[in-house]
PyMOL Python script that loads the backbone (N, CA, C, O; Angstrom):
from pymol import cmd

cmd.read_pdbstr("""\
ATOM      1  N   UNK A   1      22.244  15.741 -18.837  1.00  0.00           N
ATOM      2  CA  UNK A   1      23.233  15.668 -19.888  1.00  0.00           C
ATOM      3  C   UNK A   1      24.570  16.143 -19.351  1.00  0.00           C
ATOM      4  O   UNK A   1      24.686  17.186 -18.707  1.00  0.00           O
ATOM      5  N   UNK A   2      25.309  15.545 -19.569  1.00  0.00           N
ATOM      6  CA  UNK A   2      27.163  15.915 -19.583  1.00  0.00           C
ATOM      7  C   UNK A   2      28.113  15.409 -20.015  1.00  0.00           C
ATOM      8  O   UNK A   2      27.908  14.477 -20.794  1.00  0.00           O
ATOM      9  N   UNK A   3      28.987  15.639 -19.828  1.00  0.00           N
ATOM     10  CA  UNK A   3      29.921  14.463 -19.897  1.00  0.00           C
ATOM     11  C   UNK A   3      31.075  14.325 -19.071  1.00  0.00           C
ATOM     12  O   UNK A   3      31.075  15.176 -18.182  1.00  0.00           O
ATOM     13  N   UNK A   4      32.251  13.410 -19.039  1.00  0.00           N
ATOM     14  CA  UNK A   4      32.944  13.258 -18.319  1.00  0.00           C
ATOM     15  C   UNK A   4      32.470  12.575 -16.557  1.00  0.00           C
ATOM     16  O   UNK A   4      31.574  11.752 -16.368  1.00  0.00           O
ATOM     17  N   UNK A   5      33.192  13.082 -15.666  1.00  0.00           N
ATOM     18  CA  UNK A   5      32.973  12.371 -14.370  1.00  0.00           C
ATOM     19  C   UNK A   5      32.239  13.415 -13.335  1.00  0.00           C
ATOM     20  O   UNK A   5      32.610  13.944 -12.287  1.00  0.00           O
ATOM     21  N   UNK A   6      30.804  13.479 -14.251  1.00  0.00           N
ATOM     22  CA  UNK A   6      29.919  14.884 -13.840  1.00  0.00           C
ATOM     23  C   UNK A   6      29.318  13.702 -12.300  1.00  0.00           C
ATOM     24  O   UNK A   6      29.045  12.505 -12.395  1.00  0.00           O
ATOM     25  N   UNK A   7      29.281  14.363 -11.323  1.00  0.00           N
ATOM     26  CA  UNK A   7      28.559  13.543  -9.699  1.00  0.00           C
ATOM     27  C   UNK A   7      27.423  13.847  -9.560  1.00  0.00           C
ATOM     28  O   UNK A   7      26.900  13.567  -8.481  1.00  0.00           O
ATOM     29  N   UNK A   8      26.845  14.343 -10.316  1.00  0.00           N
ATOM     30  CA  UNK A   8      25.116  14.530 -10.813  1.00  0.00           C
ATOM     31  C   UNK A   8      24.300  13.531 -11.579  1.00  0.00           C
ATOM     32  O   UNK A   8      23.073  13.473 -11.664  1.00  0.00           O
ATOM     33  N   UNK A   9      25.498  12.511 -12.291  1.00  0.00           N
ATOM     34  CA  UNK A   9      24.740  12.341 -12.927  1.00  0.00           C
ATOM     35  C   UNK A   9      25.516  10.541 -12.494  1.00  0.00           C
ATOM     36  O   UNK A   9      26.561  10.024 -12.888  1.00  0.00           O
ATOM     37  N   UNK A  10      24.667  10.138 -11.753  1.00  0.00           N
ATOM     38  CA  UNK A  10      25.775   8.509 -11.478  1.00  0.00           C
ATOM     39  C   UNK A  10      24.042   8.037 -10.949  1.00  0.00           C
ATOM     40  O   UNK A  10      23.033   8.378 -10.332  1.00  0.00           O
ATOM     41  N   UNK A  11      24.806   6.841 -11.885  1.00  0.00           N
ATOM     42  CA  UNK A  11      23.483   5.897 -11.897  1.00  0.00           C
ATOM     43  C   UNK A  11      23.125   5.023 -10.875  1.00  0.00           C
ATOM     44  O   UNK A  11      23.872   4.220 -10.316  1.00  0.00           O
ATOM     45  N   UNK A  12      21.607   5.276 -10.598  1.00  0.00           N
ATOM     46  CA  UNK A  12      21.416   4.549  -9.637  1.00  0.00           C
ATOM     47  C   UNK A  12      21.139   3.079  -9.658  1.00  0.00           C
ATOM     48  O   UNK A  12      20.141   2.748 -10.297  1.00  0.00           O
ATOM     49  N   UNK A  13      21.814   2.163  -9.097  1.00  0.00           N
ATOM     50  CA  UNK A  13      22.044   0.621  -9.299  1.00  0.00           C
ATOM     51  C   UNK A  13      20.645   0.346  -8.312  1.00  0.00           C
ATOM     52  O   UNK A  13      20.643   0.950  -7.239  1.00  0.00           O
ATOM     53  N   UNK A  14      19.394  -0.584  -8.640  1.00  0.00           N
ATOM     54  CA  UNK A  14      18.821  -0.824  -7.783  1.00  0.00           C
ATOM     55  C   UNK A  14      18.745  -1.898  -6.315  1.00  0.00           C
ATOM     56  O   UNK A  14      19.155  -3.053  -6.430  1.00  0.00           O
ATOM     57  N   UNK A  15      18.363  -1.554  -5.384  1.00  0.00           N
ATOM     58  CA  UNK A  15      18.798  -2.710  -4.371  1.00  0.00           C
ATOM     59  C   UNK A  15      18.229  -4.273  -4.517  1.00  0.00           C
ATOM     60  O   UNK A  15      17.087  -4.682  -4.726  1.00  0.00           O
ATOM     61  N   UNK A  16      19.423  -4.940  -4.333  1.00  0.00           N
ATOM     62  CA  UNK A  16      19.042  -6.518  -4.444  1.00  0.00           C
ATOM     63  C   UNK A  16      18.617  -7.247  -2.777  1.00  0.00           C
ATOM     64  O   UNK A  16      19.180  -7.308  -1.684  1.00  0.00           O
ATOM     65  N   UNK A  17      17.401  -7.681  -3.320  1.00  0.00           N
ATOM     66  CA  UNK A  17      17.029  -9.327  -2.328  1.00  0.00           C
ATOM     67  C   UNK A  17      16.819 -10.191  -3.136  1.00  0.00           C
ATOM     68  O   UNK A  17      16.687 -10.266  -4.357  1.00  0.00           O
ATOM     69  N   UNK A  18      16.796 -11.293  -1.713  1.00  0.00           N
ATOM     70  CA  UNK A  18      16.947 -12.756  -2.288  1.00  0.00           C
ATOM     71  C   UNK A  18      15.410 -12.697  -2.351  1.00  0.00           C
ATOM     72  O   UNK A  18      14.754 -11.778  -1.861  1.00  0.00           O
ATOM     73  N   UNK A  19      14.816 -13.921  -3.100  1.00  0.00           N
ATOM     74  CA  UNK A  19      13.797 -15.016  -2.773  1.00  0.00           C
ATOM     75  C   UNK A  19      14.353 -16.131  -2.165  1.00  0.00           C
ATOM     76  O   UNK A  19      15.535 -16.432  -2.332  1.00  0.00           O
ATOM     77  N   UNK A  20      13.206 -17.082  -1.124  1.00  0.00           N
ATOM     78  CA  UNK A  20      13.890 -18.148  -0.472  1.00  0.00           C
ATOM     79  C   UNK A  20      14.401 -18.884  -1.206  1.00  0.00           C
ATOM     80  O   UNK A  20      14.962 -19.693  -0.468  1.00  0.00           O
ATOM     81  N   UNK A  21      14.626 -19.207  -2.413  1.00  0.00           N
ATOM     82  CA  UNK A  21      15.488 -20.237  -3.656  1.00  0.00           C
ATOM     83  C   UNK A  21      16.657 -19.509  -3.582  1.00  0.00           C
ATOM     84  O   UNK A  21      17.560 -20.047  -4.222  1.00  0.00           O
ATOM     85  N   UNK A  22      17.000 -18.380  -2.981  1.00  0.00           N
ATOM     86  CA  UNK A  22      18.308 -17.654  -3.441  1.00  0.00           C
ATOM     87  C   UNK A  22      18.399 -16.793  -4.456  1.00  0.00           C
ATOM     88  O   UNK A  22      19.324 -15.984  -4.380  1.00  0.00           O
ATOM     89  N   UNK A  23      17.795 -16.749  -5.255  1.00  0.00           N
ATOM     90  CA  UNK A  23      18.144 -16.232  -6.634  1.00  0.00           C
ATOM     91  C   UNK A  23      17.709 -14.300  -6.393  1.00  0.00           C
ATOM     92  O   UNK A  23      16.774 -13.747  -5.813  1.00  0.00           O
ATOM     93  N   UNK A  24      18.748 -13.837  -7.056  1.00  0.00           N
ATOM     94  CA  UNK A  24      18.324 -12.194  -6.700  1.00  0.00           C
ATOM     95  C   UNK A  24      17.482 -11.425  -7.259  1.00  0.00           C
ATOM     96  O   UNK A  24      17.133 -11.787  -8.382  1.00  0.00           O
ATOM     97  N   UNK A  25      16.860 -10.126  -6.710  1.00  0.00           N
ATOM     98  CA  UNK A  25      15.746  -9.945  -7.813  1.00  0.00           C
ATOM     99  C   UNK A  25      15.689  -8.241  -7.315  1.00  0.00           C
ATOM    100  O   UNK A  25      16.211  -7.985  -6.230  1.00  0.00           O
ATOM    101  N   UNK A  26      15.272  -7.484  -7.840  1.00  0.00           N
ATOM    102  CA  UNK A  26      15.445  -5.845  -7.927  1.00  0.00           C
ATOM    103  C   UNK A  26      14.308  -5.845  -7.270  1.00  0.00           C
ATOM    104  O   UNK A  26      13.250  -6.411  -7.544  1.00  0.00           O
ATOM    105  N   UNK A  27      14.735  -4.842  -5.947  1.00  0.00           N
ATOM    106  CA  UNK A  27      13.647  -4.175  -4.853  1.00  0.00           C
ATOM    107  C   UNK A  27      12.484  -3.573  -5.950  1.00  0.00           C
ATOM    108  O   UNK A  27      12.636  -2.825  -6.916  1.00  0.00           O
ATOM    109  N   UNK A  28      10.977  -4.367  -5.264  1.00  0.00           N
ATOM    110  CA  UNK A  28      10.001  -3.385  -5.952  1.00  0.00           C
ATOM    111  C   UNK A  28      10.109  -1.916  -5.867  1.00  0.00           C
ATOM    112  O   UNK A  28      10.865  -1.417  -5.034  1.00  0.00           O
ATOM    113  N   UNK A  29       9.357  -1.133  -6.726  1.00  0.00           N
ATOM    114  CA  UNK A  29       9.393   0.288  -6.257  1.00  0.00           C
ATOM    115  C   UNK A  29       7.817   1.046  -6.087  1.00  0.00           C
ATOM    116  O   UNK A  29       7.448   2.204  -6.282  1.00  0.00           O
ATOM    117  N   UNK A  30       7.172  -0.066  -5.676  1.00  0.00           N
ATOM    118  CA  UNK A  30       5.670  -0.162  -5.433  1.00  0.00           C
ATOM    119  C   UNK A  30       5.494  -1.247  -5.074  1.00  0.00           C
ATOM    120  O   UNK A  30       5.922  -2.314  -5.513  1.00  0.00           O
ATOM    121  N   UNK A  31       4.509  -0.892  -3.817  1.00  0.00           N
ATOM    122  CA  UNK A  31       4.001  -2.137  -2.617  1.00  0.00           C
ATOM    123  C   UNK A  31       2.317  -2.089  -2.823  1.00  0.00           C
ATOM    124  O   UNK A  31       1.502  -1.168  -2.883  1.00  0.00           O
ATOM    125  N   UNK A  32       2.226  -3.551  -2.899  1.00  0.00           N
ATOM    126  CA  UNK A  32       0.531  -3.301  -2.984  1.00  0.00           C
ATOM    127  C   UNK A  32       0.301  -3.935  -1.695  1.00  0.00           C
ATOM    128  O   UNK A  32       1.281  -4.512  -1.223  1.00  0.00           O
ATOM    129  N   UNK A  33      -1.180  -3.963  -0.770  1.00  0.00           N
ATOM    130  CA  UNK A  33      -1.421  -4.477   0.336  1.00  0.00           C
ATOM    131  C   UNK A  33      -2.722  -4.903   0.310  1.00  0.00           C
ATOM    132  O   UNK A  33      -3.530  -3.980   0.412  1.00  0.00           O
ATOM    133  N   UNK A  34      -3.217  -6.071   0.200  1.00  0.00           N
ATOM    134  CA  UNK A  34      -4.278  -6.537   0.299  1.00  0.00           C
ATOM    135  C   UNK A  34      -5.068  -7.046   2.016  1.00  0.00           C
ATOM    136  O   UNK A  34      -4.861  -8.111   2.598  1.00  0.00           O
ATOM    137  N   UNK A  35      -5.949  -5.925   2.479  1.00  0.00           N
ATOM    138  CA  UNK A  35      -6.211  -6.305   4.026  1.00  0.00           C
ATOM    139  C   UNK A  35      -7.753  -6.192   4.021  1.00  0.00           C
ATOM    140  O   UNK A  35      -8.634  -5.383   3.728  1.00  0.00           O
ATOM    141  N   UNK A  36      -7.522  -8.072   4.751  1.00  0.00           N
ATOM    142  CA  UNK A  36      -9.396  -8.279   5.021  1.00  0.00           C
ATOM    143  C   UNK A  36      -9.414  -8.127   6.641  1.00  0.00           C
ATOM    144  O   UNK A  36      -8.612  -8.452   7.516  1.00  0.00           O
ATOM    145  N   UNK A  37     -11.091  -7.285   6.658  1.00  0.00           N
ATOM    146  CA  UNK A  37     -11.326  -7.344   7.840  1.00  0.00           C
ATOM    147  C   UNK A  37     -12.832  -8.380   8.145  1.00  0.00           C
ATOM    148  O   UNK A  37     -13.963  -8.450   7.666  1.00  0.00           O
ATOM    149  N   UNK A  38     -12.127  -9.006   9.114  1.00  0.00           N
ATOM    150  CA  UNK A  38     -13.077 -10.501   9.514  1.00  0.00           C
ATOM    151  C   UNK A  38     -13.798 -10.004  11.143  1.00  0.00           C
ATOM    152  O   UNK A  38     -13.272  -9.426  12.093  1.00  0.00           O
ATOM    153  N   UNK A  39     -14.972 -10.436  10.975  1.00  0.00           N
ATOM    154  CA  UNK A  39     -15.318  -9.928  12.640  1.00  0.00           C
ATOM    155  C   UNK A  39     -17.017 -10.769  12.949  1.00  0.00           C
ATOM    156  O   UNK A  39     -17.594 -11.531  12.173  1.00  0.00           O
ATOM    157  N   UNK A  40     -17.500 -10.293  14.359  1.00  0.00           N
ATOM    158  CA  UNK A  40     -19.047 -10.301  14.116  1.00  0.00           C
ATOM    159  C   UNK A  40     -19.712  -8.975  13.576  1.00  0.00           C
ATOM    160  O   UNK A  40     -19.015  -7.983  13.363  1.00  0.00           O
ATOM    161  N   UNK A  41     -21.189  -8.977  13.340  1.00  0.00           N
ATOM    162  CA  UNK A  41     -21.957  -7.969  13.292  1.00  0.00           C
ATOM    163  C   UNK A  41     -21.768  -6.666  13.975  1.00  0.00           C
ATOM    164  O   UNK A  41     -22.029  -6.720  15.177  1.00  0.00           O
ATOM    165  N   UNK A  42     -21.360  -5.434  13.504  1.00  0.00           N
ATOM    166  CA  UNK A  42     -21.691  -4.459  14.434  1.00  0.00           C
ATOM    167  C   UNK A  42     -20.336  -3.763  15.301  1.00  0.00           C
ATOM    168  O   UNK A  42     -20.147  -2.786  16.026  1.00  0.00           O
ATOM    169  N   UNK A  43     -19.541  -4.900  14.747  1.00  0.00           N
ATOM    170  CA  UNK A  43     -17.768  -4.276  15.820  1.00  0.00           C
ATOM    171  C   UNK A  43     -17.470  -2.902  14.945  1.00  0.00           C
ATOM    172  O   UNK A  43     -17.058  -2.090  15.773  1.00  0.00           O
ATOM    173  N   UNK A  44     -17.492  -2.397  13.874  1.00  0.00           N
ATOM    174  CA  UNK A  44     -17.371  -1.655  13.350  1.00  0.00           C
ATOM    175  C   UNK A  44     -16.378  -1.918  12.108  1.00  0.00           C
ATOM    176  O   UNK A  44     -15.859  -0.835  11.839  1.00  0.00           O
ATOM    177  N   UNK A  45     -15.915  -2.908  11.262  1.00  0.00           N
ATOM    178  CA  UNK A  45     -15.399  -2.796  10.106  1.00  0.00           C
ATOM    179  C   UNK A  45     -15.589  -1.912   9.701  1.00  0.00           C
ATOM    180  O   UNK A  45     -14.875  -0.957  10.004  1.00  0.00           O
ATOM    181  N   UNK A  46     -16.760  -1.752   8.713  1.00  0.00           N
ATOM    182  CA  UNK A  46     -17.014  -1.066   7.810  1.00  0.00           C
ATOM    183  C   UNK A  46     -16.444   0.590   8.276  1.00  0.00           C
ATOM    184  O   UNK A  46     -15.706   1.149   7.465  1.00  0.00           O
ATOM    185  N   UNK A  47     -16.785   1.294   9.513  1.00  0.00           N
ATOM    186  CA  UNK A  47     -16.725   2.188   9.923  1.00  0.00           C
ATOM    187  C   UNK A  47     -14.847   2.549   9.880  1.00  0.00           C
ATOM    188  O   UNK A  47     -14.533   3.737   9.813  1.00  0.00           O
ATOM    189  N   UNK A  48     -13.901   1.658   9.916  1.00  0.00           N
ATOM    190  CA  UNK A  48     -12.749   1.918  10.172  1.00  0.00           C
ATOM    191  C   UNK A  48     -12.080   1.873   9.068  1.00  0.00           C
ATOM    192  O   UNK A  48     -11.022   2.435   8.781  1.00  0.00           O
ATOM    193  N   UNK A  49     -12.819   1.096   8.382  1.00  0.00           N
ATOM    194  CA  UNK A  49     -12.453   1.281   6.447  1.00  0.00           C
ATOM    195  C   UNK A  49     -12.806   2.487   5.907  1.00  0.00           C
ATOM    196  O   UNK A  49     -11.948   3.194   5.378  1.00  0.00           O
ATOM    197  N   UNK A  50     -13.479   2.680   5.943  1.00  0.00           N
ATOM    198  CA  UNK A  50     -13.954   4.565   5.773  1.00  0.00           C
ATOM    199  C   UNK A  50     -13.066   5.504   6.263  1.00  0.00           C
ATOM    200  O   UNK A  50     -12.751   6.648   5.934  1.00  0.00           O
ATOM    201  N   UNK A  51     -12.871   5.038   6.789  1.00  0.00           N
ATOM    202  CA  UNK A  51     -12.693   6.295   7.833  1.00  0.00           C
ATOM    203  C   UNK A  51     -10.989   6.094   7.519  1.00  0.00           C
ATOM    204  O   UNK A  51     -10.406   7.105   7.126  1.00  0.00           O
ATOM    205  N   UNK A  52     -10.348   5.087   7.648  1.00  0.00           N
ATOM    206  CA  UNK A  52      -8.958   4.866   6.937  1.00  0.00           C
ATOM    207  C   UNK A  52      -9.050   5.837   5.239  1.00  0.00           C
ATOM    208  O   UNK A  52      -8.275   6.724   4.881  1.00  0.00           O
ATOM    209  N   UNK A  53     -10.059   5.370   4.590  1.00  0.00           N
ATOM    210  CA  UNK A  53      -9.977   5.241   2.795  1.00  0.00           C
ATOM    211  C   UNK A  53     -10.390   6.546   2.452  1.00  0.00           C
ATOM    212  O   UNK A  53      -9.832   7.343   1.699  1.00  0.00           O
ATOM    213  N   UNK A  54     -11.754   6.705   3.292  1.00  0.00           N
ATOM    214  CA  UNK A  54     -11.958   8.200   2.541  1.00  0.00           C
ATOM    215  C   UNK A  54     -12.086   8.943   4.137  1.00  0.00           C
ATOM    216  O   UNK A  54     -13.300   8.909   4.337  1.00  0.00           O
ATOM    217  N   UNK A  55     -11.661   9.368   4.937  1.00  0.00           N
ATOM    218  CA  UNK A  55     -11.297  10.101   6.135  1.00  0.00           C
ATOM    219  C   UNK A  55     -12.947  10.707   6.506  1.00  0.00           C
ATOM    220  O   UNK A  55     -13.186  11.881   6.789  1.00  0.00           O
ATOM    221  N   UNK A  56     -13.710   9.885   6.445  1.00  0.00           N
ATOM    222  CA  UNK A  56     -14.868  10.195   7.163  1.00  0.00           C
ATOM    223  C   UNK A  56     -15.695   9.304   7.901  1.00  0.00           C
ATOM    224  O   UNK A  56     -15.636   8.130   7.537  1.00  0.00           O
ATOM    225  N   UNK A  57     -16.265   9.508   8.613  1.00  0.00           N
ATOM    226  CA  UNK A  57     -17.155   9.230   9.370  1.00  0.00           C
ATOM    227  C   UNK A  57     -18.843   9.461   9.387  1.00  0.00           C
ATOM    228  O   UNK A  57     -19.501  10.485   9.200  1.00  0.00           O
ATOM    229  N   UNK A  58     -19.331   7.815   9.747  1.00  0.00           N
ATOM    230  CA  UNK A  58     -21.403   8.062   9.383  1.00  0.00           C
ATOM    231  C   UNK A  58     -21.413   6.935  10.976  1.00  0.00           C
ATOM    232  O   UNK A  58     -20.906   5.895  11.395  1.00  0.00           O
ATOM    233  N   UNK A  59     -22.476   8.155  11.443  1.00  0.00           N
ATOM    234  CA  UNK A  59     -22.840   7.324  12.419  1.00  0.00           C
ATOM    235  C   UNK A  59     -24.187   6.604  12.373  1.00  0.00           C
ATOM    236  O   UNK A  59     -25.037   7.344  11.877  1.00  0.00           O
ATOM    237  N   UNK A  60     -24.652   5.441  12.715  1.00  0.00           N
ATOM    238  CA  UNK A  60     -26.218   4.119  12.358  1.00  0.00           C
ATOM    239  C   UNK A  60     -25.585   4.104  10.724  1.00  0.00           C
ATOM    240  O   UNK A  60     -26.268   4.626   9.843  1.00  0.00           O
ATOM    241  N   UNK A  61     -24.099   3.409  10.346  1.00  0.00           N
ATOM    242  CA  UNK A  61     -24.068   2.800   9.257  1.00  0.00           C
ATOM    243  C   UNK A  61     -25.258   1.574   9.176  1.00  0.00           C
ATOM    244  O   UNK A  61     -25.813   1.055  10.144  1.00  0.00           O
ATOM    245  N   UNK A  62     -25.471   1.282   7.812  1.00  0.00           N
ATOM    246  CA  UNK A  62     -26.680  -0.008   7.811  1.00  0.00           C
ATOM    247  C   UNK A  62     -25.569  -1.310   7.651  1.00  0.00           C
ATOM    248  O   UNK A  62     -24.372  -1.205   7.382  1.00  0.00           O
ATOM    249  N   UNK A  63     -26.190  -2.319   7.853  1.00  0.00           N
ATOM    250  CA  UNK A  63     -25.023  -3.396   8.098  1.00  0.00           C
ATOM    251  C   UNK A  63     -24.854  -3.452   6.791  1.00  0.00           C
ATOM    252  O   UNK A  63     -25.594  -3.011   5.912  1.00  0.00           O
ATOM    253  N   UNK A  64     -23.558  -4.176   6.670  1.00  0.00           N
ATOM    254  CA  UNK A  64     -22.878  -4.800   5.214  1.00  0.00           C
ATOM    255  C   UNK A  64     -23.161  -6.101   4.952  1.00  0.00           C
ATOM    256  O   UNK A  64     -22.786  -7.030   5.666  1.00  0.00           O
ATOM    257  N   UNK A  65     -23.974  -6.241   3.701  1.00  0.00           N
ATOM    258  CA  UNK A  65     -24.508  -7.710   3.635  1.00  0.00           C
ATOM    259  C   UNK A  65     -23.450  -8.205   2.459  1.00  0.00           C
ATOM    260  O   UNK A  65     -23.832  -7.748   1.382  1.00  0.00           O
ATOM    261  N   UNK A  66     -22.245  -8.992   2.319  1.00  0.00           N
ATOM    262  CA  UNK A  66     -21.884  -9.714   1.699  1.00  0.00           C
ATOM    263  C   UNK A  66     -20.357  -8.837   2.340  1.00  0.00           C
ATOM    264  O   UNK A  66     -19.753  -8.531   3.368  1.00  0.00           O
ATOM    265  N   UNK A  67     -20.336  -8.737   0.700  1.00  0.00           N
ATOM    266  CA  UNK A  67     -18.219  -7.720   1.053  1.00  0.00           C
ATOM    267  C   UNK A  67     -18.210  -6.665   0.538  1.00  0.00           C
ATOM    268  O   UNK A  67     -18.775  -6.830  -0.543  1.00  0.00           O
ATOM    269  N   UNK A  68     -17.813  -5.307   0.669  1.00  0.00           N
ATOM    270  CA  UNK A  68     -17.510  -4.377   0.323  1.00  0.00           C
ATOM    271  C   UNK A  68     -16.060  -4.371  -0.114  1.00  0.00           C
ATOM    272  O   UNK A  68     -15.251  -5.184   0.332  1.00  0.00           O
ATOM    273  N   UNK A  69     -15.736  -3.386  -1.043  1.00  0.00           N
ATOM    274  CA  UNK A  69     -14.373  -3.082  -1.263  1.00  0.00           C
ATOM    275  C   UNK A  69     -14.074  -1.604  -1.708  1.00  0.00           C
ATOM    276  O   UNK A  69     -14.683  -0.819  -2.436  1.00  0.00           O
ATOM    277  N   UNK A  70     -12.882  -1.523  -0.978  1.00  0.00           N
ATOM    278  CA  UNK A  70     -12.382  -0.144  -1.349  1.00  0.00           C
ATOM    279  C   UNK A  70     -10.675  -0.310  -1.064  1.00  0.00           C
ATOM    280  O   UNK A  70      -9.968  -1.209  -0.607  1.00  0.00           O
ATOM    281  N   UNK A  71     -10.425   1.118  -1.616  1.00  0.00           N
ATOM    282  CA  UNK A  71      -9.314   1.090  -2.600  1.00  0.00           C
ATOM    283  C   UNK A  71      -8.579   2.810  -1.782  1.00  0.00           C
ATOM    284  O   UNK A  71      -9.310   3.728  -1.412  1.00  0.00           O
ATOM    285  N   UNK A  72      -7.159   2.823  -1.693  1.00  0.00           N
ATOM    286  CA  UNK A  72      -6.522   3.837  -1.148  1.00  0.00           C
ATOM    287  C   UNK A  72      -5.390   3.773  -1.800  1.00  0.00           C
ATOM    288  O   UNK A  72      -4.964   2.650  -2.070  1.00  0.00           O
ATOM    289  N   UNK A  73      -4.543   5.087  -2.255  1.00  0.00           N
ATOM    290  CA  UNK A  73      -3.567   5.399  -2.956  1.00  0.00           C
ATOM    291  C   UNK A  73      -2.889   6.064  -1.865  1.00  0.00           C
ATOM    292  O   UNK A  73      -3.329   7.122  -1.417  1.00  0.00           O
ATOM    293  N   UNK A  74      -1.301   5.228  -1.171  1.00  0.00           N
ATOM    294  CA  UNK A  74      -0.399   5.997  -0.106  1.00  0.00           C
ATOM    295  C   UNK A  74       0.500   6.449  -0.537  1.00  0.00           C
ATOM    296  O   UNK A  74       1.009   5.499  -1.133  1.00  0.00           O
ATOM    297  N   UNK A  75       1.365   7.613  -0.740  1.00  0.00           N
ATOM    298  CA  UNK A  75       2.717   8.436  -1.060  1.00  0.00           C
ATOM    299  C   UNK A  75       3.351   7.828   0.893  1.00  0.00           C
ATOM    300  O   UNK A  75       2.850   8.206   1.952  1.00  0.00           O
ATOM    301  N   UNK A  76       4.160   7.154   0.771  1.00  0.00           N
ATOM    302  CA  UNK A  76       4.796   7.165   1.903  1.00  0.00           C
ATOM    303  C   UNK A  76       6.234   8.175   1.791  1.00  0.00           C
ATOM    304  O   UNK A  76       7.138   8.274   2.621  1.00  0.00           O
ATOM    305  N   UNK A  77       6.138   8.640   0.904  1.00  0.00           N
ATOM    306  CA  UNK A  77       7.058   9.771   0.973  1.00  0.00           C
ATOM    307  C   UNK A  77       7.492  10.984   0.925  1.00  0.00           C
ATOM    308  O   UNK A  77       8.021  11.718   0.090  1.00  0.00           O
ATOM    309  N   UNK A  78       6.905  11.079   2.799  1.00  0.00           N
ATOM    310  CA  UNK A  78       6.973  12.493   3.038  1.00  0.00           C
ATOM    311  C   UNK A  78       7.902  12.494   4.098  1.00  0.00           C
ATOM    312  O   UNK A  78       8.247  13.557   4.614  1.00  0.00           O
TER     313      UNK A  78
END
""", "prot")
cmd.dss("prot")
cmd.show_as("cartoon", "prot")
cmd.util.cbc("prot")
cmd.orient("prot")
């Protein structure tokens, strides 16, 4: 709250990009990332998804029969 030409309080305009048509559009302020991992039997997917998502490690995982999914929440701002 104030008034007058308080420098605390100045609004923040959000940043513009294009889309390839040109037309402008307000920087997201949340990124989502959708990443598949494709391989043979046994390279270790599963093991590096874990270990990314929930920071652990199992060693003689049992194989993954179809698709698994998991899910990670990043603060990149530190």
């Amino acid at each position: 709250m104030g008034c007058g030409n308080s420098t605390e309080e100045t609004e923040k305009t959000p940043e513009l990009s294009t889309w390839p048509t040109g037309k402008a559009r307000a920087s997201p302020t949340k990124n989502n990332f959708k990443v598949v991992f494709l391989g043979k039997s046994g390279v270790g997917k599963t093991s590096i998804t874990l270990r990314f998502c929930r920071d652990t490690f199992q060693v003689g995982t049992e194989a993954t029969i179809g698709a698994s999914f998991l899910t990670k929440k990043y603060d990149n701002r530190r």
